[in-house]
Each structure stands twice: as C-alpha cells, then as structure tokens.
C-alpha positions as CSV (number, residue, x, y, z in Angstrom):
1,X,73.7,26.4,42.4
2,X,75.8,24.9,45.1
3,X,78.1,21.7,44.5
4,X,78.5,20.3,48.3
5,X,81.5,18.1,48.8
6,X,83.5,16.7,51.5
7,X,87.7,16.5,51.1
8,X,90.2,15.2,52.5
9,X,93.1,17.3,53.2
10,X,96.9,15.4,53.4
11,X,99.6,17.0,54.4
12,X,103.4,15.4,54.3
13,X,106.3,17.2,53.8
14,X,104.9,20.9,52.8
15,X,102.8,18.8,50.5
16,X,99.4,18.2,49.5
17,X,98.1,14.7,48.1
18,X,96.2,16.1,45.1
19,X,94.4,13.4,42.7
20,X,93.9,14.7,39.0
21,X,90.8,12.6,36.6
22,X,91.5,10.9,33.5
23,X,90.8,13.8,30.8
24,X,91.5,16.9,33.1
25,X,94.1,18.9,33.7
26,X,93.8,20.3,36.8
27,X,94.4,18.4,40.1
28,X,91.8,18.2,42.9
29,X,91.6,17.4,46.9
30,X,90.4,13.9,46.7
31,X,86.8,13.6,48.0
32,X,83.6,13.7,46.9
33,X,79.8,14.1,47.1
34,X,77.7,12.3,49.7
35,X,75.7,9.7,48.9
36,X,71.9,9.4,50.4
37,X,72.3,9.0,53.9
38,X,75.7,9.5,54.4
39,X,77.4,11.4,57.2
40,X,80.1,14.0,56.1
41,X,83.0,11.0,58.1
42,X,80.9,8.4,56.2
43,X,81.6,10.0,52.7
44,X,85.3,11.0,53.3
45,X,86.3,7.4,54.0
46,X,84.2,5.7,51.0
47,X,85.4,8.2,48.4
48,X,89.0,7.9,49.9
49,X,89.3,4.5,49.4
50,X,87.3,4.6,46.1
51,X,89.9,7.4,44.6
52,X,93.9,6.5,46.3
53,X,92.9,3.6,47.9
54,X,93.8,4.2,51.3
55,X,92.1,3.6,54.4
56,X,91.5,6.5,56.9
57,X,91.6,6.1,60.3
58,X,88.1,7.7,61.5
59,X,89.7,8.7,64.8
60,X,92.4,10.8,63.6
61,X,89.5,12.5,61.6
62,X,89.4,16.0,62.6
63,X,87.7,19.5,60.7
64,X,89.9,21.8,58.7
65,X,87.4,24.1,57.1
66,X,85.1,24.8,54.8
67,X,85.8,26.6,51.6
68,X,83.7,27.9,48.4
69,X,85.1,28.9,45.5
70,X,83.1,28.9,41.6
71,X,83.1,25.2,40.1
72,X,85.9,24.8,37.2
73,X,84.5,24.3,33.9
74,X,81.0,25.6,35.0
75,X,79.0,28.5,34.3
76,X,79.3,31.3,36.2
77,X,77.3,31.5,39.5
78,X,77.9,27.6,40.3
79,X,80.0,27.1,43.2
80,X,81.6,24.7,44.7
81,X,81.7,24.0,48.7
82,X,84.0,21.7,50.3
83,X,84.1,20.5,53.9
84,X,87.2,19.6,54.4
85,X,89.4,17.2,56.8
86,X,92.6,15.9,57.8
87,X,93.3,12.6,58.9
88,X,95.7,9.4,59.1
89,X,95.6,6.7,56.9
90,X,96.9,2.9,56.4
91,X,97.6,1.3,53.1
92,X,99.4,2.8,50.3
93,X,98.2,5.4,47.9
94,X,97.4,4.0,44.3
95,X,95.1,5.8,41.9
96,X,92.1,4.3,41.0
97,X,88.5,4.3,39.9
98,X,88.6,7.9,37.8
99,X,91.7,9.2,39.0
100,X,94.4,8.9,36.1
101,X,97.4,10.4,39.0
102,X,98.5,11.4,41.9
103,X,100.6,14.4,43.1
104,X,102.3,15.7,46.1
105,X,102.1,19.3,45.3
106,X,103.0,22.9,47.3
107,X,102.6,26.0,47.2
108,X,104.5,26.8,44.1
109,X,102.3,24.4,42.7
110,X,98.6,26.7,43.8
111,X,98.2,27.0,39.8
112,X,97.5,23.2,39.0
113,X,94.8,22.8,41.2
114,X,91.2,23.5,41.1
115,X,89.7,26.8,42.4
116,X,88.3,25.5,45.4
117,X,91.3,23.5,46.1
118,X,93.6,26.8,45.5
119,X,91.5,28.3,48.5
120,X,92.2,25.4,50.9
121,X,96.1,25.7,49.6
122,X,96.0,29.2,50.5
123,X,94.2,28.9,54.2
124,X,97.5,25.9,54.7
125,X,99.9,28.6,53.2
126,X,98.6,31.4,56.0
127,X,98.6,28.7,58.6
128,X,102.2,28.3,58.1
129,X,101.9,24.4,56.9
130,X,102.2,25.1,53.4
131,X,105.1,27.5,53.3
C-alpha cells in the first residue's frame, strides 16, 4: 500500500519549514493528500493554507521531486510517496488546524523528521542547499 501525497518544500536560510501534529514527535514537510478532483497545485495550496497558514503563489510553483520512503508508525510494506514543490508565499506562517508547531530545521536536524521527509532532506543536502 501506497500513501500518495503532495509537499511543499521551503527553503530559507539552509532551512526547512517542517510542521510537527499535536501528539507526534516527529516533524513532517507540510502537505497533504488530495482530495477528489484535485490537481497535485490544487492540493499544495489548500493544505498549505490549512496547516501554516500561508498563501502560495501558484506561479512560483515549480517540481522538486518525488520521494518514497516506508510510512512512520505503519507496518511494514506501506510506503509513503510525496510529490514535492517549492514555491513563494505571502502571509505569515502560524500553525493551525492539526499542526501543534513549527520548525526551521537543517541538516543536523535529518533525525526529527519523518522518513520520507529525511529523503527530501538528503536530495537538498546533495544539491548543495541544505549544507
């Protein structure tokens, strides 16, 4: 089984915008699933807004990757598949809906996040944008 999700990657400073939910203790790309009938752009900008209430800028939407890793807290064998995407954004960041906090986290920082997300930090890390 296959968890398909979209996330958006921010990058500021050497630093990824990682969101952690109320209850957990590892930190995640924020993002979600899509709903019924939802592009992948359609989907990045509604969970955005619903998790660190920002707005994105659709144009400055642009594909990172996509990256699989096994789901945290699953059994074994389920996955987790995020198509990821960088972007601008107006407004200023403010957890909400189930996101308890936000982090700007590097590198150093690979072990707080989720699997999947550790992938992503890792492809930014070779890149040379997450030193």
């Amino acid at each position: 089984m296959t968890i398909d999700k979209v996330a958006w990657v921010c990058v500021e400073h050497e630093r990824v915008l990682c969101a952690r939910s109320r209850g957990k203790d590892l930190y995640y790309l924020p993002g979600g699933k899509r709903e019924a009938g939802e592009s992948d752009l359609q989907t990045l900008i509604r969970e955005v807004t619903e998790e660190v209430g920002v707005a994105l800028r659709p144009e400055t939407v642009a594909p990172l990757g996509t990256f699989e890793a096994q789901a945290d807290g699953r059994e074994p064998g389920v996955t987790v598949r995020m198509t990821c995407f960088t972007g601008d954004y107006t407004g200023r960041l403010t957890p909400r809906s189930e996101v308890a906090d936000l982090a700007w986290l590097g590198y150093g920082d690979r072990h707080r996040v989720s699997t999947a997300s550790r992938a992503v930090f890792d492809h930014l890390n070779s890149a040379g944008k997450l030193p």
